[in-house]
C-alpha positions in Angstrom: 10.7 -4.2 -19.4 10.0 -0.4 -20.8 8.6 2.3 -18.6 5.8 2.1 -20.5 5.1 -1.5 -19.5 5.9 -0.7 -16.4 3.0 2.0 -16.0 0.7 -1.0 -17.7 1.2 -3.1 -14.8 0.7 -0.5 -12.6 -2.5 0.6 -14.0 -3.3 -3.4 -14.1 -2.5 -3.8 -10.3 -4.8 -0.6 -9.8 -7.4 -2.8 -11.8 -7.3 -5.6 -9.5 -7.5 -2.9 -6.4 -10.9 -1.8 -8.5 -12.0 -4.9 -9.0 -11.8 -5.8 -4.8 -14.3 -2.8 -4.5 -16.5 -4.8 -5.7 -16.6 -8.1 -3.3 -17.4 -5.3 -0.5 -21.1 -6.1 -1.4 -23.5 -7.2 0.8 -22.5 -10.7 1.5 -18.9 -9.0 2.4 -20.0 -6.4 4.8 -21.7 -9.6 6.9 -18.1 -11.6 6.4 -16.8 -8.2 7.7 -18.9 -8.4 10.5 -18.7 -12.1 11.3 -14.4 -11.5 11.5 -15.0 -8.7 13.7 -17.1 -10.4 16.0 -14.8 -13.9 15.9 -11.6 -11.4 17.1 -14.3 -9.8 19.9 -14.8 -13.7 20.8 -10.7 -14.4 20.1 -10.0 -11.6 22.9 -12.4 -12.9 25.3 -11.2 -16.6 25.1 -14.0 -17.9 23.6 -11.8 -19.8 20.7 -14.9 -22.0 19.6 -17.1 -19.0 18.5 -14.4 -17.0 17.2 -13.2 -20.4 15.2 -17.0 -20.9 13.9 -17.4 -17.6 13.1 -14.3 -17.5 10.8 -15.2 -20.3 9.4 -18.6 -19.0 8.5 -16.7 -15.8 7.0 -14.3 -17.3 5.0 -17.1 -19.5 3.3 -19.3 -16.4 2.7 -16.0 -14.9 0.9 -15.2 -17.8 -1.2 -18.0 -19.8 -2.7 -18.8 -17.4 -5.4 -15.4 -17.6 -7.0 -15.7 -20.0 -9.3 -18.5 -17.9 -10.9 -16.6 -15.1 -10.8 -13.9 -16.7 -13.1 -16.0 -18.6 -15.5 -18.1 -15.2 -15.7 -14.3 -13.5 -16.4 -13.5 -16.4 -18.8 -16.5 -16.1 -21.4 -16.2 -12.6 -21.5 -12.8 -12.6 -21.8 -13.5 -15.1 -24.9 -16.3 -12.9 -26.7 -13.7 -9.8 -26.6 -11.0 -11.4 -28.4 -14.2 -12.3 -30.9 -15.0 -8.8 -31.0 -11.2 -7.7 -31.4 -11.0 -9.7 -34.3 -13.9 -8.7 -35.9 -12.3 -5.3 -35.5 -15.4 -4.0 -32.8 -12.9 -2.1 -30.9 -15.4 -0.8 -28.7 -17.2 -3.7 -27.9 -14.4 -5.6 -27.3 -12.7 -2.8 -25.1 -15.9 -3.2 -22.8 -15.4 -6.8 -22.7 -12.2 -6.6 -21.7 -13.2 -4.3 -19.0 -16.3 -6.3 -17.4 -13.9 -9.5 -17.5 -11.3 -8.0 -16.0 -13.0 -6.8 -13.1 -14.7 -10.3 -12.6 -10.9 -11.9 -13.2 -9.8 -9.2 -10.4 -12.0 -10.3 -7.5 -11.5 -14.0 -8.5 -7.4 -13.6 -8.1 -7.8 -11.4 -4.8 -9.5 -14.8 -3.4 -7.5 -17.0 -5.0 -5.1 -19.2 -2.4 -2.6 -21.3 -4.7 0.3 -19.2 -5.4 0.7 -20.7 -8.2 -2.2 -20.6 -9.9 -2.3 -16.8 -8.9 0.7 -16.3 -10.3 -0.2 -17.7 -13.6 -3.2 -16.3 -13.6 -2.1 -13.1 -12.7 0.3 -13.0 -15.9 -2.9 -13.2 -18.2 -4.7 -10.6 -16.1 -1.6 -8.1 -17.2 -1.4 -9.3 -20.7 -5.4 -8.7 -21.7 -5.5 -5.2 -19.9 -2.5 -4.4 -22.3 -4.7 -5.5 -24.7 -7.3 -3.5 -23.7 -4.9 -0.1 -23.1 -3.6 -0.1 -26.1 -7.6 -0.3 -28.0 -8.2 2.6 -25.7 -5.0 4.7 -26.4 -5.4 4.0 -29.8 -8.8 5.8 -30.1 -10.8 3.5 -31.0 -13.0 3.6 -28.5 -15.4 6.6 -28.4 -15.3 9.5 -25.9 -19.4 8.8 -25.1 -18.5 5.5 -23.4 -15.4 6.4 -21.6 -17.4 8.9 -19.9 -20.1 7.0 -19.0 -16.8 4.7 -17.4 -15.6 7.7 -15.4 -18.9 8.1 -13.9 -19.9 5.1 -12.9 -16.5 3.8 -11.8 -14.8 5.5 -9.5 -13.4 5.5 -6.7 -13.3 2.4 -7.3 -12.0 2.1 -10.6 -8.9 4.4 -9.9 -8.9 4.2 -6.3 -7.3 1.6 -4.4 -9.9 0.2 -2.0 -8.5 -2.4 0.2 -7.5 -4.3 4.1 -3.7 -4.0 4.6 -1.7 -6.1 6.7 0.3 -3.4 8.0 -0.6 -3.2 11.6 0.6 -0.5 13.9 2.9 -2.3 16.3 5.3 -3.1 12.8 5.8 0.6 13.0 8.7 2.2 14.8 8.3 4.8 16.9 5.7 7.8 16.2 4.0 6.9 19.4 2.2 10.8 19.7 1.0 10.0 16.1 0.1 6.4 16.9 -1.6 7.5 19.8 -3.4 10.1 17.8 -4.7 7.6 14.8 -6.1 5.1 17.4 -8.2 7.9 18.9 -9.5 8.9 15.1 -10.0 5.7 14.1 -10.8 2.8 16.4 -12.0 4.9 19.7 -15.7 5.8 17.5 -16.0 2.3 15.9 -15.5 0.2 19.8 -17.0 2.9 22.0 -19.5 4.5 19.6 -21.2 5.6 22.9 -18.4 8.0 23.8 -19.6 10.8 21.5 -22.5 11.8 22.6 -23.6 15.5 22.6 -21.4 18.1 21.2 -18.0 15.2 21.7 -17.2 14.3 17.8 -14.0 12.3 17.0 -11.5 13.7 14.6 -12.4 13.3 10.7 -9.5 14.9 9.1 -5.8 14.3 9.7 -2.6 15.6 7.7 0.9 13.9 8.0 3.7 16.2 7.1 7.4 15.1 7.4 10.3 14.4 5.5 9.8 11.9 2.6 10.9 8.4 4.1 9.4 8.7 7.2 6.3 6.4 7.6 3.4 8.9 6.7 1.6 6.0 4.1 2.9 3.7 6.8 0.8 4.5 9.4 -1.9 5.1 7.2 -2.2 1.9 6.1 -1.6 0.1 9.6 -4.2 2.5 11.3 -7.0 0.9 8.4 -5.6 -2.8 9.3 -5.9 -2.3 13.0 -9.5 -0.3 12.7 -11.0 -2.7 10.3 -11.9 0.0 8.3 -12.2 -0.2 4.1 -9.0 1.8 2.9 -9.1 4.1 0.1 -5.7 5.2 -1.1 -5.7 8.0 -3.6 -3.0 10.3 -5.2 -3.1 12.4 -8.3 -2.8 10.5 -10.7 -6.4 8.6 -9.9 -7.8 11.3 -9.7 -6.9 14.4 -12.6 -7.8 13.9 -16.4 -8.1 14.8 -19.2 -11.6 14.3 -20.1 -13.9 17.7 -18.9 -15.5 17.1 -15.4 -14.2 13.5 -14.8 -11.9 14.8 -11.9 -14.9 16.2 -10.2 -17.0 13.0 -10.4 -13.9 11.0 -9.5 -13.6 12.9 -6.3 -17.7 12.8 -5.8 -17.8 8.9 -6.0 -14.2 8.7 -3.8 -16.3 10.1 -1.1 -19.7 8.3 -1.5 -17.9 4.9 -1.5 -16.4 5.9 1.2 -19.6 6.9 2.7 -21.0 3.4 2.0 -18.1 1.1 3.2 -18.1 2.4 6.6 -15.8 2.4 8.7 -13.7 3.7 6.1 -10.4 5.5 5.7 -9.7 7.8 2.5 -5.7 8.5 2.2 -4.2 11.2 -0.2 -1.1 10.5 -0.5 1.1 13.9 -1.6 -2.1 16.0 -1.3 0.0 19.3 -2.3 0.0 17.7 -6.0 -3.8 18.3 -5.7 -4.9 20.6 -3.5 -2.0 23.3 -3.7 -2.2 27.0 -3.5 -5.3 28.5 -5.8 -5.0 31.4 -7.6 -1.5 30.7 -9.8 -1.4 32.5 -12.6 -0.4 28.6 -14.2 -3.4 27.1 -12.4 -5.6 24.8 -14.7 -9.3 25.6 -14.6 -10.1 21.6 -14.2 -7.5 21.8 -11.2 -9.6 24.5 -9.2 -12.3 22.5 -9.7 -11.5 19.5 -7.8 -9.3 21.5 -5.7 -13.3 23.2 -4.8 -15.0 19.7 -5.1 -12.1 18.3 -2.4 -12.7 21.3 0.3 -16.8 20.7 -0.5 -16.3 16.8 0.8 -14.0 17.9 3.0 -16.2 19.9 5.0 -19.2 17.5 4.8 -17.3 14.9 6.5 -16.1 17.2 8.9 -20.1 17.2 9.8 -20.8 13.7 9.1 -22.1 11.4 11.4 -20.7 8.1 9.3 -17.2 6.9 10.4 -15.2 8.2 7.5 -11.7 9.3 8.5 -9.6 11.7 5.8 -5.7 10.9 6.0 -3.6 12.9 3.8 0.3 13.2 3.6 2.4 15.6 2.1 6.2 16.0 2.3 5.9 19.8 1.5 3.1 21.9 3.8 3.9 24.9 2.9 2.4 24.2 -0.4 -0.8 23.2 0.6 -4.1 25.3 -0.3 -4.8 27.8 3.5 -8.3 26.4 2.9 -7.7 23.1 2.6 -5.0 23.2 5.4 -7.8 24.3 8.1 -10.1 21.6 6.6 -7.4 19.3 8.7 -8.4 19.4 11.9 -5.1 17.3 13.7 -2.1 18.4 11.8 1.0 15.8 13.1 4.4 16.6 12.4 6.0 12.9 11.2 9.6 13.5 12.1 12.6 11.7 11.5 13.3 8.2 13.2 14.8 8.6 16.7 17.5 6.3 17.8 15.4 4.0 19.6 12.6 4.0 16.7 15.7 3.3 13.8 16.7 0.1 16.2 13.7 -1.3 15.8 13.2 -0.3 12.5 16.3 -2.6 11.6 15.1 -5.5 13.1 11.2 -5.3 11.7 12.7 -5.0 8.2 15.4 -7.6 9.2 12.9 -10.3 9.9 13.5 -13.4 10.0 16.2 -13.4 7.8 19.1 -15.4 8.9 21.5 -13.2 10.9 23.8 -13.5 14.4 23.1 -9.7 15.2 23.3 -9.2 18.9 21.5 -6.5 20.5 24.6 -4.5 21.0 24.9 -4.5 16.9 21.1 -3.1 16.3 21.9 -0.2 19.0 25.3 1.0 17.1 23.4 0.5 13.9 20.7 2.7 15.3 24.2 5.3 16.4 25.2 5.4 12.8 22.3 6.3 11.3 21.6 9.4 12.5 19.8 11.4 10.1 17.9 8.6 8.0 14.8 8.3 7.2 12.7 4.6 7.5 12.8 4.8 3.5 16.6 4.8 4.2 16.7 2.0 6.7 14.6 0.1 4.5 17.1 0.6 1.6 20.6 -0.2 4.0 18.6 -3.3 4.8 17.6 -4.7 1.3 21.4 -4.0 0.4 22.5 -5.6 3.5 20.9 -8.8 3.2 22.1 -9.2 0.0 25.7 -9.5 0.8 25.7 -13.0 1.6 24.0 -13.8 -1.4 27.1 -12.0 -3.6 29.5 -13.5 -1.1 28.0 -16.9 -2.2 27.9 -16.5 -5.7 31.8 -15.3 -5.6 32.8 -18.0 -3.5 35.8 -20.0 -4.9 35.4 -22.5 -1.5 32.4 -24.1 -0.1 31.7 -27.0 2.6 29.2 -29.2 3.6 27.5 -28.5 6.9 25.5 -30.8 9.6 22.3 -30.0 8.1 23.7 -31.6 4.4 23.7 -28.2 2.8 26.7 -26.6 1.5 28.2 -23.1 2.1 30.8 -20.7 1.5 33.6 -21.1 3.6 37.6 -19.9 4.3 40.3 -21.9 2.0 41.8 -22.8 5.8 38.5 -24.3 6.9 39.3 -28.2 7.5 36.4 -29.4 5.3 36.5 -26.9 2.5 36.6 -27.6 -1.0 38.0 -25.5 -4.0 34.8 -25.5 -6.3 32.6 -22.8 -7.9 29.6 -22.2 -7.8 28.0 -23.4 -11.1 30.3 -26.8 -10.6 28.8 -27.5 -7.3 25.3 -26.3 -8.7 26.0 -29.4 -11.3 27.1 -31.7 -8.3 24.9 -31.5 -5.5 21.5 -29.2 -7.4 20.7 -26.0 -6.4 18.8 -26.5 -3.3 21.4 -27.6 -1.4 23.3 -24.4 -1.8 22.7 -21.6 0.8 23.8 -18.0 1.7 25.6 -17.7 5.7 23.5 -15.7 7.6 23.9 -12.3 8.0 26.6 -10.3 10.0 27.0 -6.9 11.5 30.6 -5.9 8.7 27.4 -6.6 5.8 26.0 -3.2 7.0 29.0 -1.6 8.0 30.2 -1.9 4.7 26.7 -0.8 3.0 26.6 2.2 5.7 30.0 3.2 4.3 28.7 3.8 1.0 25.0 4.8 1.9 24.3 8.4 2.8 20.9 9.8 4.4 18.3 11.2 1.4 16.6 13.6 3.5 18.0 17.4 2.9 18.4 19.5 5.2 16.2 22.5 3.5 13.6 20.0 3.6 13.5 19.3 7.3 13.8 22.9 8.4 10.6 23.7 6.0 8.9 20.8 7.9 10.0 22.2 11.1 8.9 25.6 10.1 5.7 24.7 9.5 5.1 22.6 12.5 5.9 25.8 14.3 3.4 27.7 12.4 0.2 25.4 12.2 1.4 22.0 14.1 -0.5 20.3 16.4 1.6 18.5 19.2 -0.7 15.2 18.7 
């Protein structure tokens, strides 16, 4: 696959986040409502309401979606008409309006399978449609009468995680600190009364790796709350004024799916220090149109919460730094915090790690970041997959499956892989589970990411213009 592919799918997979925007209509909000309620009903006890209730949810969220992907199918039919007949432009709106319909109908769709098939045409028509669009056929007038009218939820990611707080290790002063911002003013609205207004704007700083878009994403999950996710590249191009708009209608949405969270992920790419003699004039702008917003929902009455994250503080805009009421310092992981790390990312993987193993784990990793532990993992757990695939000697165990083994085991048999593959199928082939030399010998190759320069700028700063949480 070529980069540029690569960026196609990405831009695709932002089109199915677009396309979710769009089921948080009307009949959503009350399914939004109705699950709410049902885990209000879950907590105290009362399993038949909460049952009913998301029952009555899930059928307000689902019966449309047949529509939605006979809608996606005829248009999807009249713009490969259109591309034939050389209508570029017609046919690139086509292909928009059906790929929208297409991406709320795979968001609901169940069947992995079908999903997954489906999902493979989504990809291949918005190629399709790129390349008409990249190829100038399509004229300026109706691109930006696209960037006006789509946003935010065209190049924003609106959408529920399933990230939830407790899967993240450690941070407990930050964790603490999101709860407050986020689910305090939506359970206990009554709390801020008078001149008592809960926090609105929140900057993570920290060494990359460490869990900033993390949390951000497990605070939404855990508040309910509609999660826009943001970064540069949704938000600057090239065509004059569309930046602005974008960041106009990013708010606005966010406005009207209350409770709602906007994340800006590596905010200094946006919003860094104004006055550079290499500053682009469209940059100021949004850089002004972001502190604008910024302030508004500062004084805003609807529960819209501002998360941004940024590995480098220091180059972040002095305006836009005060606009950040909370600024939390997102260290490294501590020991205890890089135990548990190990065994959330671990899973349920197959393994005979005692606790005794996760703790010297946790001693050897001094220094790395989650990102890290995430990485040592992945490698980790793939050992016993290599150790399979090299095997020269396998046996059968109780359960009827077979497994690599030592040449001295009693019941092993001299045999390769791709013979026994041929003699007992595939399936009956599995890896031995894990063991503690599978990341000692990753964590002999593996060193930490994080530079030193980079944590004592992060430090500096907390020093500076930190907030203890």
């Amino acid at each position: 696959m070529t980069r540029h592919d690569t960026k196609l799918i990405e831009a695709a997979e932002g089109k199915v986040a677009a396309a979710e925007a769009k089921m948080i209509s009307v009949p959503k909000k009350d399914a939004v409502k109705k699950l709410k309620k049902a885990t209000e009903q879950d907590r105290s006890n009362n399993k038949a309401k909460a049952n009913k209730l998301n029952m009555e949810a899930k059928e307000e969220t689902s019966a449309p979606n047949i529509q939605r992907k006979q809608r996606a199918v005829e248009k999807l039919k009249k713009a490969m008409e259109q591309d034939k007949s050389n209508q570029k432009e017609k046919a690139y709106k086509l292909y928009m309006e059906a790929l929208e319909d297409a991406g709320v109908y795979l968001f609901y769709e169940k069947d992995p399978e079908i999903k997954k098939k489906n999902w493979q045409k989504f990809v291949n028509h918005y190629k399709r449609a790129t390349f008409i669009r990249e190829s100038q056929y399509v004229e300026e007038s109706y691109l930006s009468h696209k960037a006006e009218v789509g946003l935010g939820l065209a190049d924003s990611s609106l959408k529920l995680s399933d990230v939830k707080l407790s899967d993240v290790g450690g941070l407990d002063a930050c964790k603490k600190l999101l709860e407050e911002a986020a689910i305090v003013p939506i359970e206990f609205p009554h709390f801020f009364t008078g001149n008592r207004k809960p926090w609105r704007a929140i900057l993570l700083y920290g060494p990359p790796g460490t869990g900033k878009t993390h949390l951000a994403n497990a605070i939404a999950t855990d508040s309910h709350s509609a999660f826009f996710s943001v970064s540069a590249s949704n938000i600057v191009s090239k065509w004059m004024g569309e930046g602005e708009k974008q960041v106009s209608n990013l708010f606005r949405s966010a406005r009207d799916e209350a409770p709602s969270i906007i994340f800006i992920d590596e905010i200094d790419s946006l919003c860094g220090p104004r006055g550079n003699d290499n500053e682009h004039e469209a940059s100021r702008r949004i850089k002004t149109e972001f502190l604008v917003h910024m302030q508004a929902v500062s004084n805003d009455v609807t529960n819209v919460l501002v998360l941004a994250a940024t590995n480098t503080p220091n180059h972040l805009d002095e305006a836009m730094r005060r606009r950040f009421e909370k600024r939390i310092y997102v260290p490294l992981p501590t020991p205890e915090a890089r135990e548990q790390i190990f065994k959330w990312h671990i899973g349920k993987t197959p393994h005979n790690l005692s606790p005794e193993d996760f703790r010297d784990l946790a001693s050897k990793t001094d220094g790395f970041s989650g990102s890290d532990i995430s990485i040592c993992v992945k490698d980790a757990l793939y050992q016993p997959i290599r150790a399979t695939l090299d095997a020269k000697f396998f046996r059968e165990n109780s359960k009827g499956m077979w497994v690599p083994c030592e040449h001295t085991h009693p019941k092993a048999e001299r045999i390769t892989i791709e013979r026994l593959k041929a003699k007992v199928g595939a399936s009956k082939i599995q890896p031995p589970p894990n063991t503690k030399a599978d990341f000692d010998n990753v964590l002999k190759k593996q060193k930490p990411t994080v530079s030193k320069a980079g944590i004592e700028e992060c430090e500096k700063f907390n020093k500076q213009f930190g907030n203890d949480g």
